[in-house]
C-alpha positions, -999 to +999 in steps of 0.1 A: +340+401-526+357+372-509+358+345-533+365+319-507+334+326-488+303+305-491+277+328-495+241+318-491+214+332-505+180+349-484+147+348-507+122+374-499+087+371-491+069+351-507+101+338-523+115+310-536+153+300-542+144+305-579+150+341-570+187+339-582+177+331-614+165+364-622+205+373-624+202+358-660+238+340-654+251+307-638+251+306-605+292+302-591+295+269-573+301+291-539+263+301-537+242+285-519+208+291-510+184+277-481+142+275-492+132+286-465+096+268-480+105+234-466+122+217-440+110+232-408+080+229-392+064+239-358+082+256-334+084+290-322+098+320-345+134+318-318+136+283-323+132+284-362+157+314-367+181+287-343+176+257-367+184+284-397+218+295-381+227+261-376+219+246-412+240+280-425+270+264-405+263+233-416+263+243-452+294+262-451+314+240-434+348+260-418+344+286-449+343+323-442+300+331-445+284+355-472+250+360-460+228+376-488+194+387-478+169+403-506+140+421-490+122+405-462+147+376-463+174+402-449+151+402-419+161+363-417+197+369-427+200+397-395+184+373-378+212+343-383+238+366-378+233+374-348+235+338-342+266+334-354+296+350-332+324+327-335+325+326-374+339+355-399+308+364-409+294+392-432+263+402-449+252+421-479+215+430-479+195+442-510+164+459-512+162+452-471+131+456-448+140+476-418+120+472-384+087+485-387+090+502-354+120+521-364+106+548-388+074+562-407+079+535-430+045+514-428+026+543-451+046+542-478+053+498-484+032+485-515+026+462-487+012+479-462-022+462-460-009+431-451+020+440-426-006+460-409-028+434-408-003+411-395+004+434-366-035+440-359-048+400-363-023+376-366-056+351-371-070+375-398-030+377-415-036+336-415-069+339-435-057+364-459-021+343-464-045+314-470-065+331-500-032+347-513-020+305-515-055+293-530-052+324-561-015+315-563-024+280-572-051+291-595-046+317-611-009+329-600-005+355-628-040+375-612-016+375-580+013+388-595-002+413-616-019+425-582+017+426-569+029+444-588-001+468-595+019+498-577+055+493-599+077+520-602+108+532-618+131+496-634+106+472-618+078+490-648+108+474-673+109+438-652+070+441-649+065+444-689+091+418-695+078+380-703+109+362-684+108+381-653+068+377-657+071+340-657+099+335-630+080+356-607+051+337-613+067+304-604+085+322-571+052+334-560+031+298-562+062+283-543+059+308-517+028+308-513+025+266-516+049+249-500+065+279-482+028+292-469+038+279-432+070+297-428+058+324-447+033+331-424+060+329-394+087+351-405+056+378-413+045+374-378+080+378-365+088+406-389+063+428-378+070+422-337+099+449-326+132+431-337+155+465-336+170+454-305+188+430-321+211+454-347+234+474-326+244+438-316+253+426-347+290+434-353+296+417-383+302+436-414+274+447-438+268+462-472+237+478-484+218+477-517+186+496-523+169+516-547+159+555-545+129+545-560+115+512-538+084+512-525+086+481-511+110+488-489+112+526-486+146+540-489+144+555-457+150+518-445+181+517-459+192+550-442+177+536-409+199+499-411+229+525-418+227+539-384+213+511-361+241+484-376+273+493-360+293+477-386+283+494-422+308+495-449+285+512-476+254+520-485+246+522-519+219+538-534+211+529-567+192+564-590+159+549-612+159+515-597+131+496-573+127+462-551+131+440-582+155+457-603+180+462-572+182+433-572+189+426-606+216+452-602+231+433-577+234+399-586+249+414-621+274+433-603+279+406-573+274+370-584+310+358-597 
């Protein structure tokens, strides 16, 4: 990695900048991270993604940018990038959620209830985001048990494990409570067609994932790999899922 990059950090969804905790380290004073919970309301999803790219330049001053996108926050991360075309730029996405309209994916996400509701009633996605918040605030460990119901491969170690259990927790209840507004904006854009945007976006890219996420299938690493026309590797990572990618990554990444 480039060690004079500022790289800044993509939550997923819901997500909270407490996601780079789970790395069980310090974080180096070159990563950054934007919660993506506050700090921007109204506006359409274009005008948003606009006001994201220009707080990433902001932050990184005349550095080269490390854009780090977990999940559906690599949907954000694309999203900047293609933003940005007069910086040295690259990205490294784990565990990242492909265009829906790209593949067979929408069968096999743990998620598949609520993207597909998103897609079918964008007024019934708000209702449902708006229970998901009140439980969160309650009773957030009901939520993330229900999350994390469907578990498979390293994310049954994360899911049995008392830290991950609790910083989970707290990342889900920020989502969900300050972050419900944006939340429910990225969602909406995520499930529209976005693909157009990847063979534009030139800048180089790594890829994490696990064989075994069902989060974000495989196959939607496989798919990034041939629509971005600027991939350096893909790695596949045996045994591990969503969570524990990402583990895997910030062990083997964050210095």
């Amino acid at each position: 990695m480039n060690d004079a990059a500022e790289t800044i950090y993509f939550h997923g969804l819901p997500g909270a900048p407490d996601e780079l905790k789970l790395a069980g380290r310090p974080v180096p004073g070159n990563w950054r991270t934007i919660d993506r919970s506050v700090g921007i309301s109204g506006g359409s999803a274009e005008v948003y993604f606009d006001h994201l790219a220009e707080r990433v330049q902001d932050i990184s001053g005349g550095a080269p940018i490390r854009l780090v996108g977990f999940s559906l926050g690599a949907f954000a991360a694309l999203q900047v990038a293609s933003r940005i075309t007069d910086r040295s730029v690259s990205l490294h996405l784990v565990s990242a959620a492909a265009p829906l309209q790209s593949g067979d994916f929408l069968p096999h996400m743990a998620g598949k209830s609520v993207f597909s509701l998103a897609r079918r009633s964008p007024l019934a996605f708000a209702g449902l985001s708006g229970i998901q918040s009140a439980i969160a605030r309650v009773s957030v460990k009901t939520l993330a048990t229900a999350l994390f119901s469907s578990a498979q491969g390293l994310d049954l170690k994360l899911k049995n494990d008392p830290q991950f259990k609790a910083q989970i927790a707290g990342i889900i209840r920020h989502g969900l409570g300050l972050g419900l507004q944006n939340y429910r904006r990225e969602i909406a854009a995520y499930v529209q067609d976005w693909s157009a945007i990847l063979p534009n976006i030139g800048h180089e890219v790594t890829l994490w994932h696990g064989e075994m996420d069902n989060w974000s299938p495989p196959e939607m690493a496989a798919t990034l790999g041939r629509m971005l026309p600027n991939v350096s590797a893909v790695n596949m990572l045996p045994e591990h899922s969503h969570y524990s990618t990402l583990v895997a990554y910030f062990q083997q990444n964050m210095r």
